[in-house]
N, C-alpha and C positions, 0 to 999 in steps of 0.2 A: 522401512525408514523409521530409525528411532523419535525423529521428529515429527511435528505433525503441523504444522504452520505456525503463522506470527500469534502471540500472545494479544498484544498490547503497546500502542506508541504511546512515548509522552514528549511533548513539544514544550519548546521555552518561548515565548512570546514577550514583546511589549508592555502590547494593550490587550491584557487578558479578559478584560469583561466586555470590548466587543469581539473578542477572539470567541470566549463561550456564547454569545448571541450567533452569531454565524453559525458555529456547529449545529448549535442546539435548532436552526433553521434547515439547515443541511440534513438534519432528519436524526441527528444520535439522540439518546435519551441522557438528560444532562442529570444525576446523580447527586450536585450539590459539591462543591472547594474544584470545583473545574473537573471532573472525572464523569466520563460518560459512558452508556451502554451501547451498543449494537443491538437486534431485535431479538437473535440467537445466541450471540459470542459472550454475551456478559458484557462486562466493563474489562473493553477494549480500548480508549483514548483517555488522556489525562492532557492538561493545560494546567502548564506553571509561567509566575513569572521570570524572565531573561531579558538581559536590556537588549540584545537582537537575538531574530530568530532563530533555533535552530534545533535540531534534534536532542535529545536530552537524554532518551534512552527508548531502546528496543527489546521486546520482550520475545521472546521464540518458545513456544510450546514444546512439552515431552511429555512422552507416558510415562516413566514411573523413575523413581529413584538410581536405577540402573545406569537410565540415559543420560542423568548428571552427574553421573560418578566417569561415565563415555568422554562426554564431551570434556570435563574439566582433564582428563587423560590427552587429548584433544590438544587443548589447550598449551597444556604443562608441554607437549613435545615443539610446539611451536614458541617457547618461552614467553607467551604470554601471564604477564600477572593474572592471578584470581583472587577475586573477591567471594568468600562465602556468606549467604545472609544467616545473620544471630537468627531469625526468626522463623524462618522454614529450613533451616538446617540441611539436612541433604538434598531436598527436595528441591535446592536451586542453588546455582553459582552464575556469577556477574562478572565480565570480563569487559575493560574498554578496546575496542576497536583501537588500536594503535595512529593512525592515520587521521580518522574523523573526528576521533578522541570521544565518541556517543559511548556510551555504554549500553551494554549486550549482556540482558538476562535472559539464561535458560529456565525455566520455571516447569512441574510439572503442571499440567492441567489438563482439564477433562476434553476428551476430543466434541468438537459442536457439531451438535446436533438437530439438523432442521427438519423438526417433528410435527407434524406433517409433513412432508415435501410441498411444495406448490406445484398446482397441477400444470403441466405441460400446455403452452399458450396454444393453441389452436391458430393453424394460418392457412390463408386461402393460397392456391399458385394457378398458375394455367393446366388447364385443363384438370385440375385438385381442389376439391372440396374439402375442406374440413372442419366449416362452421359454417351455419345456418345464420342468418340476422344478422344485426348490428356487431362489431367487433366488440369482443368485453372489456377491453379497458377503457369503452366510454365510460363501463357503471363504477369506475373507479375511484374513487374521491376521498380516500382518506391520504392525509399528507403520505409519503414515499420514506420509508427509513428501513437504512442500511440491513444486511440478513448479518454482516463479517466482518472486520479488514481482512482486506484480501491481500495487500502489498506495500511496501515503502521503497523511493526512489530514494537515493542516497549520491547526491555529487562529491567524490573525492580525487584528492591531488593527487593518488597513486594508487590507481586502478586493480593494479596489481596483488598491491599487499592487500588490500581490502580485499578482492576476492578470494587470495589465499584464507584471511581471516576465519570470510568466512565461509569456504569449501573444506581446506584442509583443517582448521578450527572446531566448525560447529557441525560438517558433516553436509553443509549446503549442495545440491548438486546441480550442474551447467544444464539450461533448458535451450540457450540460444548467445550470440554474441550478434553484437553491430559494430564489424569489424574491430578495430582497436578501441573503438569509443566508449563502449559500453557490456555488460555482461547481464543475462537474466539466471537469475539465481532461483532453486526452488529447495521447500523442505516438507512439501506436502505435496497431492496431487497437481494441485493447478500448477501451471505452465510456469508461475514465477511468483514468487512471495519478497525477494528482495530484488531492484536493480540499483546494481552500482555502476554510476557513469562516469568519464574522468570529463575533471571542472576544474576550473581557476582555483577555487575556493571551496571548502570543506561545506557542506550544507543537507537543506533536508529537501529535496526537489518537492514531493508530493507523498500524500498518504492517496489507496484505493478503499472503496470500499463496496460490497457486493450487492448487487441489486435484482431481482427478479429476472426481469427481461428486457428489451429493448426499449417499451412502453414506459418502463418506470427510470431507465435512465434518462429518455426525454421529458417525461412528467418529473423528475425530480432537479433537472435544470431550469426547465421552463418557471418551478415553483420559487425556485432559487432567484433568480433576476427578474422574476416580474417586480418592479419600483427598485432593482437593485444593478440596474446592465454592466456596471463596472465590474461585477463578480466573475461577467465572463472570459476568457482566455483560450479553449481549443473544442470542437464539437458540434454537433453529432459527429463522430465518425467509427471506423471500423480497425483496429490493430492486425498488421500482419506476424508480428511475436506476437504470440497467446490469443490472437482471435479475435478478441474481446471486442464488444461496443463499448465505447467510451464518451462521455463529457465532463470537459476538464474546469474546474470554479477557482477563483483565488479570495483565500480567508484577507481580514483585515490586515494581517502581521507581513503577506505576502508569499505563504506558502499556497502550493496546489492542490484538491482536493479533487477526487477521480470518483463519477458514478461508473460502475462497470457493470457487465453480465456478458454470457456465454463465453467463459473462458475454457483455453483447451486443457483437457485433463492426460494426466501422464501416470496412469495408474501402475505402470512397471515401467522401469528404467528402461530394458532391455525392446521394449515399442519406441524408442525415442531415438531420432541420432538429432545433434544440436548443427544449426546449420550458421554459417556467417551471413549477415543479412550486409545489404551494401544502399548507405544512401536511405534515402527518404523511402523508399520502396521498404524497406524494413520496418519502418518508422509507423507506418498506415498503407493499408488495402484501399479506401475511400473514404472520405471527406475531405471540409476543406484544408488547404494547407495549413502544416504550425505556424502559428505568429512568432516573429523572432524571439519574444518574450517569453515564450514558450522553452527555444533552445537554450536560451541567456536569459533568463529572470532580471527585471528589471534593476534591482537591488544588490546583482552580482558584486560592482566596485563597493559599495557601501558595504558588503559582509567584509570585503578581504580587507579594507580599514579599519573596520571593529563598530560602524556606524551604523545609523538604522534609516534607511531611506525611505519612511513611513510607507503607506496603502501601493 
């Protein structure tokens, strides 16, 4: 696969200086004019202002010049417009999402790399031993920040053309569906790097981002809403698309922020068949149920007015 995961989100917000306080609590390293790092990925998120929220643009990694000469071929058959940048020259082409109207850069960039690995958690089961003593993320206490982005949720009004975008566009390929409602898209190993859901209203559901192991998705919530409870929205729980543990946080502007780990990986296409998942059963293996707010963000009427229904 010429691609290799997401680059980079950038978000329009509001209220951009408690928008960068949240993150920069949520664990990214804040770099200064709202642009943040991951611990591995580089500077991966950006924060601008927009009078409401919403996606701004998405960035999708490639290896080498080839693959944006691919994609923008790609592109051109699908008559979408191309934008080349004056400034990396071949090295990237920018295409808006027709639909969502977000803009889509392919950019190359170097594949991440997490050097060291971290070591494999040790866990006890019945009748299995595999740790002596106290569990080791008692000895853990340095704040929780992100290793990646790992994915972006994307609500749009025509499900369709967006996922054509970007399957037959960028090259994205199907991991799984929830029935008609929604599609998990991937361009790297893991199980899904974009999902696009059909919505009232054009928007940016949530960014994920990748966390060690289960320990640090709870430790990285629990950090988050200690003197903050309003931040919470869906979690602990387990995904049955991609596996993954998850807890779900909401920034000041009203988008969703995902700690995640063990997601399933799709190292070759041809190990994979994409299944229809149906209902909530798709949705989660265990935890507790989504809050409506979760299916319908609060702020849903207010985006499709052009309004901004604050926190």
């Amino acid at each position: 696969m010429a691609l290799h995961g997401l680059g980079k989100v950038t978000i329009g917000v509001p209220n951009v200086d408690d928008t960068i306080a949240y993150y920069t609590d949520f664990g990214l390293e804040h770099r200064g004019n709202g642009v943040f790092a991951t611990r591995d990925g580089g500077e991966q998120f950006a924060i601008v202002y927009a009078p409401t929220r919403r996606l701004v643009e998405l960035s999708v990694a490639a290896d080498d010049e080839d693959d944006i000469a691919a994609t923008a071929r790609q592109l051109s058959k699908l008559g979408v417009p191309l934008e080349h940048d004056p400034i990396h020259g071949p090295s990237a082409v920018r295409a808006f999402e027709p639909i969502t109207g977000a803009a889509v850069r392919v950019a190359v960039r170097p594949r991440i790399s997490i050097d060291p690995p971290p070591p494999a958690t040790p866990v006890n089961g019945p009748g299995r031993i595999d740790r002596w003593g106290r569990a080791p993320f008692l000895s853990r206490s340095e704040p929780v920040r992100p290793r990646k982005l790992g994915h972006a949720v994307l609500g749009s009004t025509n499900l369709e053309a967006t996922k054509t975008f970007f399957t037959d566009g960028l090259g994205f390929r199907v991991s799984d569906y929830m029935e008609d409602h929604a599609v998990f898209l991937r361009c790297s190993v893991e199980h899904h790097n974009v999902l696009v859901m059909s919505a009232p209203v054009n928007f940016l559901h949530h960014t994920s981002w990748q966390v060690d192991d289960v320990d640090e998705v709870g430790r990285g919530a629990h950090d988050m809403l200690e003197g903050n409870p309003e931040r919470h929205i869906w979690g602990l729980g387990r995904h049955y698309a991609g596996s993954n543990f998850f807890y779900y946080l909401k920034d000041p502007a009203g988008n969703f922020s995902e700690y995640y780990s063990d997601m399933d990986c799709i190292p070759q296409d041809e190990l994979w068949d994409p299944e229809v998942l149906h209902g909530m059963a798709g949705l989660y293996s265990w935890g507790p149920p989504p809050p409506p707010s979760f299916l319908e963000p609060d702020d849903l009427a207010a985006l499709m007015t052009g309004m901004h229904a604050g926190k």
